[in-house]
C-alpha positions, 0 to 999 in steps of 0.5 A: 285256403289249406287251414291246419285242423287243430286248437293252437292257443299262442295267447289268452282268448281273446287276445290281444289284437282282438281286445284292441279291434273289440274297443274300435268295434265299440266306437263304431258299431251299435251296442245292440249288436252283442257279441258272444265272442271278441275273438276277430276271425281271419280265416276258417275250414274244416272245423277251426277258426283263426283270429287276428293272435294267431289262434286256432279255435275248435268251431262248434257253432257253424255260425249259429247251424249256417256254415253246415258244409264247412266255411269257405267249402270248395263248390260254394266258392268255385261257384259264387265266385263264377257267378261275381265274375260274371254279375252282381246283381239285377233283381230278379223280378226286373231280369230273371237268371237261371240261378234262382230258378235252379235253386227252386228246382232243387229245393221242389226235390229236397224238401218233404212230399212228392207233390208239385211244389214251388218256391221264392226266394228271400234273405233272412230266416224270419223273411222266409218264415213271414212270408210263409205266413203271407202266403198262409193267408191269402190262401186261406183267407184267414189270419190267425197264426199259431205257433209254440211255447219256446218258439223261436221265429226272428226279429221282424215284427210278425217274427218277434210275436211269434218268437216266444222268449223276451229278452233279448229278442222281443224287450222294448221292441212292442206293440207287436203284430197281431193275430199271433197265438200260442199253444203248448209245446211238446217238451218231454224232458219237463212235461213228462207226456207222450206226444199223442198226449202232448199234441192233444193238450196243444190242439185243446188250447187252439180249439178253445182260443182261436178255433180251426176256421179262424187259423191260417196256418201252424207254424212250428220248428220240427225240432226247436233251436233258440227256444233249446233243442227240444225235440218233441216226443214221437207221434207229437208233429204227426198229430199236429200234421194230420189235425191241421190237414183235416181243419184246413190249416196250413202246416208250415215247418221252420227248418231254418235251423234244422233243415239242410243235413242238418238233423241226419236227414236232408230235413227234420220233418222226414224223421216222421214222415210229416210233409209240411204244406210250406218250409221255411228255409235259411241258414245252411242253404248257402254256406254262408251267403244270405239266402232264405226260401219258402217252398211249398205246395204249387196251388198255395204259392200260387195263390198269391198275385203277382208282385205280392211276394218278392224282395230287392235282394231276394234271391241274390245271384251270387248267393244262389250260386253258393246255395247250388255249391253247398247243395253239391258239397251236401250231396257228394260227401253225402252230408246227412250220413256224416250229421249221424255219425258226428252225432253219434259221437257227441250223443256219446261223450255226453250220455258219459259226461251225464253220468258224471256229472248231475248238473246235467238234466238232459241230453237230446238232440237228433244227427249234429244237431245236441244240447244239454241242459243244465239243472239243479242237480236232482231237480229241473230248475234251471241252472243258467249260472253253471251254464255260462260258467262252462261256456267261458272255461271252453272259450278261453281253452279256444272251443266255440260253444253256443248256449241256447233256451228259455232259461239260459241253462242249455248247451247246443252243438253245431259243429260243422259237417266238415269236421275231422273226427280227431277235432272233434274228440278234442273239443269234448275232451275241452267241454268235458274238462270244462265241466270238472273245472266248473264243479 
């Protein structure tokens, strides 16, 4: 579909055929399924989503860092829609197809290292990163698990344990799974540390805790999303790498929302050089079909008898036919190039805005992948009021923003990779106007 690349308000947002589809939503579907936005989306590409009122609203979301290649992306169309043509579905580990083991081969050279690597495949994020941890354990024979302060990992409940933040994620679901330990994260804009500095405190804490011939693995996102786009500080993941290759730890990354182009790079972890022993990968795999992975050195897959990993729907074959489209869209227009220039752009606009504005902590973030985090102006009190003010003002002049972290009190944009370059200048002329209304 040939979607005109403009904001075009023709109501109040949401509105009014929304807010009437909102209230059959609420008869019908659980009131633990939140929803940020009750704008009901009817098409969307390139940069833009159209709802049910006729409006056109600037996409800085990428439904949460999984619509990368841009919604509805030509070779993710042409081939899901091949494969649906020709079958649905057999369960891979009934009849295999050639779709999955071709996704295995292209994730073997995309991700970090050039060691034999091997993959399976899942369909969510914390399946993906569970079973990272399956597989950390029955190749070590240890169980412990660590992981970050400000972490994000899923709602399963191995996932929920490891996820730091309470509220919503965790609030009510416990007892949780056990063997679960948690050490300091690298948060320059609040610690103050180098990552050498950073990366010491975080080991002291495991040695102490747990110690390294008890831990299976560490589990880490190379630059944390949920938890508020914290990007550690140089020299905090190699020293984390290099610690937990001389005590045999694994070393599994969470790339969930950082990998695929994302970050200006195929993955967040070449940033550094770090080469992870396993990647768990979802979210921008597809370009929007439910498809998840962990890929990893061939002697730790391997390690696994036959039949322990696997899934009914893993592995779908429509869904490995959009992640092998979107992996074309990625390589063709040369995705992780594009990632540094939007993020150029936006690093930009918002040092400018910082400038203005004091609320305004920090600005960090790596290639499409930004965040600001709002403060009491001269201190680092969160400030999750102004925050979600800010928020509502570039929703209602029709600009999707997400907020994130542990505090409420963080800003992140996720534009889709396929935006125009006036597009996007307009959604921060919104955000910054939006900052001026909220002052």
């Amino acid at each position: 579909m040939d979607i005109a690349q403009e904001r075009r308000l023709v109501t109040a947002v949401p509105g009014p055929e929304s807010l009437r589809r909102l209230e059959r939503k609420r008869q019908h579907v659980a009131d633990g399924v939140g929803t940020m936005l009750p704008v009901f989306v009817v098409a969307a590409g390139g940069g833009v989503l159209q709802d049910v009122d006729g409006n056109s609203l600037i996409d800085l979301g990428s439904g949460i860092a999984v619509t990368t290649v841009g919604n509805a992306a030509p070779h993710v169309v042409r081939r899901a829609s091949e494969q649906l043509a020709a079958f649905t579905h057999t369960c891979f580990m009934i009849t295999p197809y050639d779709g999955y083991v071709d996704v295995c081969a292209e994730l073997a050279e995309l991700t970090p290292g050039d060691h034999a690597k091997k993959s399976a495949l899942f369909n969510s994020g914390a399946e993906a990163v569970e079973n990272a941890v399956k597989v950390a354990r029955v190749a070590t024979g240890k169980d412990a698990v660590a992981v970050f302060d400000h972490a994000y990992h899923g709602r399963t409940n191995l996932t929920m344990a490891m996820t730091a933040k309470n509220m919503p994620y965790k609030n009510g679901f416990g007892p949780f799974a056990g063997e679960v330990y948690r050490a300091p994260m690298s948060y320059p804009f609040r610690d103050g540390l180098s990552g050498e500095e950073a990366a010491a405190r975080a080991i002291d804490v495991l040695e102490k805790q747990v110690g390294a011939a008890n831990l299976a693995c560490v589990v880490i996102e190379p630059i944390q999303g949920e938890g508020g786009f914290i990007v550690p500080a140089p020299g905090f993941l190699p020293a984390i790498a290099a610690w937990a290759r001389e005590n045999g730890v694994v070393l599994v990354a969470d790339e969930i929302q950082s990998g695929f182009c994302r970050t200006g790079a195929w993955f967040a972890s070449d940033d550094e050089g770090v080469v992870p022993d396993l990647v768990a990968t979802a979210k921008g795999i597809a370009g929007g079909l439910p498809l998840a992975a962990v890929t990893g050195r061939a002697e730790l897959m391997d390690s696994v008898h036959a039949g322990g990993l696997g899934g009914t729907y893993g592995g779908n074959p429509v869904a490995c036919a959009a992640a092998l489209g979107a992996i074309e869209e990625m390589r063709e227009h040369d995705l992780p190039a594009r990632a540094r220039e939007i993020g150029a752009t936006m690093a930009g606009r918002l040092a400018s805005l910082q400038e203005t504005y004091a609320v305004i902590g920090d600005v960090r973030g790596r290639g499409a992948m930004m965040a600001v985090e709002l403060c009491t102006p001269g201190t680092t009190d969160p400030d999750p009021v102004r925050t979600a003010a800010v928020a509502a003002h570039c929703h209602a002049q029709g600009v999707v923003v997400l907020t994130c972290g542990t505090y409420g009190n963080v800003f992140r944009f996720l534009p889709p990779l396929s935006i125009p370059d006036a597009l996007l200048a307009e959604a921060f002329d919104v955000v910054e106007e939006a900052f001026a209304a909220t002052a």
